[in-house]
C-alpha positions in Angstrom: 64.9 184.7 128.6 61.8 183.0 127.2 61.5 180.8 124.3 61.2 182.3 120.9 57.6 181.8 119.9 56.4 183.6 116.7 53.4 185.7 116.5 51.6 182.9 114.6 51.8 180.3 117.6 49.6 182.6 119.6 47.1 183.0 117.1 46.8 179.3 116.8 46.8 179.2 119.9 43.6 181.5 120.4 41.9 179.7 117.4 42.1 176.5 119.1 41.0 177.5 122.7 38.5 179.5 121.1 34.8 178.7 123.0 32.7 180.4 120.6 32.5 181.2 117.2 32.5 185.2 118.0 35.9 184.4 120.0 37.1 182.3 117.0 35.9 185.2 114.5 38.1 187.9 116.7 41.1 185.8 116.6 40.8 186.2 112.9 40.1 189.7 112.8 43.3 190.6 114.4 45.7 188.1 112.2 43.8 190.0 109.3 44.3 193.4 110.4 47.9 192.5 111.4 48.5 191.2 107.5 46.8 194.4 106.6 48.8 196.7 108.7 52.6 194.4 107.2 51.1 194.8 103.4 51.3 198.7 104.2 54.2 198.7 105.8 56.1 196.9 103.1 54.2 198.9 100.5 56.0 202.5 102.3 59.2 200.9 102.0 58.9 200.8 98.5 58.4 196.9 97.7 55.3 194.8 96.1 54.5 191.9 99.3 54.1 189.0 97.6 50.8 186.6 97.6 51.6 183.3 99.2 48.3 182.0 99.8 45.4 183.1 98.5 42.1 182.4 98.6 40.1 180.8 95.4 37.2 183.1 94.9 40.0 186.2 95.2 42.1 183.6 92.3 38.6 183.0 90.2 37.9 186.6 90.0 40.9 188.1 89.5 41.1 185.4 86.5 45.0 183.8 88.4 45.5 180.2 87.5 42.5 180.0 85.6 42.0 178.8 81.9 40.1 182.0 79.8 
């Protein structure tokens, strides 16, 4: 049986060993499209997915944290 590894230790993986920026910029395509596709899936069974980390132009625009 092999060892548990999550999803994310595979990605890192593939960010780390990546040669080139394009093979860098796939890596996080997929790990975007992934959170995409769990957002909807969470979404159809009826629940709000949370933010955890978020980025500070989407927190500046959306006016979150921010004084005004």
């Amino acid at each position: 049986m092999p060892n548990y590894k999550p999803s994310s230790f595979y990605f890192r993986k593939a960010l780390r060993s990546a040669k080139t920026v394009e093979e860098a910029r796939d890596v996080g395509f997929t790990v975007v499209l992934e959170l995409e596709q769990l957002k909807e899936w969470v979404r159809e069974q009826g629940f709000i997915p949370p933010k955890m980390h978020i980025m500070r132009e989407e927190a500046e625009e959306k006016g979150w944290g921010c004084d005004g």
